[in-house]
C-alpha positions in Angstrom: 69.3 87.8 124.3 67.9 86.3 121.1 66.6 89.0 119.7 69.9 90.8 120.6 72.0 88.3 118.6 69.4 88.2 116.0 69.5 91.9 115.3 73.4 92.1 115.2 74.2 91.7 111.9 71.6 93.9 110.6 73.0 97.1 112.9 76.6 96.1 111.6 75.6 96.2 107.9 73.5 99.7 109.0 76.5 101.5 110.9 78.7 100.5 107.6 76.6 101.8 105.3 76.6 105.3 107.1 80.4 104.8 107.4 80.6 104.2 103.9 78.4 107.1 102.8 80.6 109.7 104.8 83.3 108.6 103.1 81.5 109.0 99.8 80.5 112.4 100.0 84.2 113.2 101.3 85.9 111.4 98.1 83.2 113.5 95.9 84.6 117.1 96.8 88.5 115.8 96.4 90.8 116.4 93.1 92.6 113.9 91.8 95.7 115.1 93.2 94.6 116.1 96.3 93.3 112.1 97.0 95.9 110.2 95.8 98.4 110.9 98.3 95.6 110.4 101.2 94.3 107.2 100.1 96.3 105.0 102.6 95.1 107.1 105.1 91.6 107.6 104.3 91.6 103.4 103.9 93.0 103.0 107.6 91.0 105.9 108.9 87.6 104.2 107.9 88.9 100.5 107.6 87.8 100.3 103.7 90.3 99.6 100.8 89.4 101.7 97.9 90.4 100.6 94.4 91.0 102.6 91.8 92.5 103.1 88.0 93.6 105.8 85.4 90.3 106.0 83.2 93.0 106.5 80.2 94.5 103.3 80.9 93.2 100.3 78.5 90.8 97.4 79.9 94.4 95.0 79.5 96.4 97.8 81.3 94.1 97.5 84.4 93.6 94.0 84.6 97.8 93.7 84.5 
């Protein structure tokens, strides 16, 4: 049961990693405008929250 316990967090961290790549390569293929109105669903679908900000916006603008 030890090595059960001792092993847990390691399978956790592996499984989200895999989560996380899947969700990677699907963000990768999507426009802009295709994305933005699926982003609260793609965060509750894969339990993630994904931050993001207009590349024209200043450093100030983003921080605000």
């Amino acid at each position: 049961m030890a090595a059960n316990t001792f092993l847990l967090p390691d399978y956790f961290l592996y499984q989200k990693k895999l989560k996380l790549g899947e969700l990677t390569s699907q963000l990768a293929v999507m426009e802009y405008r295709e994305l933005e109105p699926q982003i609260e669903h793609l965060e509750a679908e894969h339990q993630v929250t994904i931050v993001y900000a207009s590349l024209s916006d200043t450093t100030e603008g983003m921080n605000s």
